[in-house]
C-alpha positions, -999 to +999 in steps of 0.1 A: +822-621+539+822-657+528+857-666+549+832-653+577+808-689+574+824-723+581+838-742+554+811-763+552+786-732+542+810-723+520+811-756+502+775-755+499+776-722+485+805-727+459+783-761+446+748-738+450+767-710+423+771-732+402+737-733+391+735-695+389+742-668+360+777-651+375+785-677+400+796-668+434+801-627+422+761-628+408+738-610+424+720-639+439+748-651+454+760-617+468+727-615+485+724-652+501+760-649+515+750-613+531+724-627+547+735-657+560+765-636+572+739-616+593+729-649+606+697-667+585+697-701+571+709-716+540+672-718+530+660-683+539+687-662+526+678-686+494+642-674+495+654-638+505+676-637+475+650-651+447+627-621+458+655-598+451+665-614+421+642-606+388+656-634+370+646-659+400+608-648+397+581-675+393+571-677+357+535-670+349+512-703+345+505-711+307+484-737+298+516-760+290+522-758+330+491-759+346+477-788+356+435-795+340+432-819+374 
């Protein structure tokens, strides 16, 4: 599926895997290279695939990371 995207997608995906758990074969990446197979955007198949990822969801505020101002 990712030979299916022009080699510029692809680039940006290879550099994007990088900064996930499994690379291109983790589940993240799966997902975001299905999608924008079926035709979204770099940045929605990104926002797509942190929804269907557990380890992608928002942490829960602590007092460390919220902001008193």
């Amino acid at each position: 599926m990712l030979k299916d995207l022009p080699t510029k997608t692809q680039e940006k995906l290879r550099e994007h895997a990088k900064a996930h758990a499994g690379g291109m074969r983790g589940k993240h990446m799966r997902s975001m290279v299905k999608s924008m197979t079926e035709g979204m955007t770099f940045t929605k198949a990104h926002n797509k695939a942190k929804k269907l990822d557990p380890v992608m969801k928002p942490k829960k505020p602590t007092i460390k990371n919220v902001s008193v101002y």
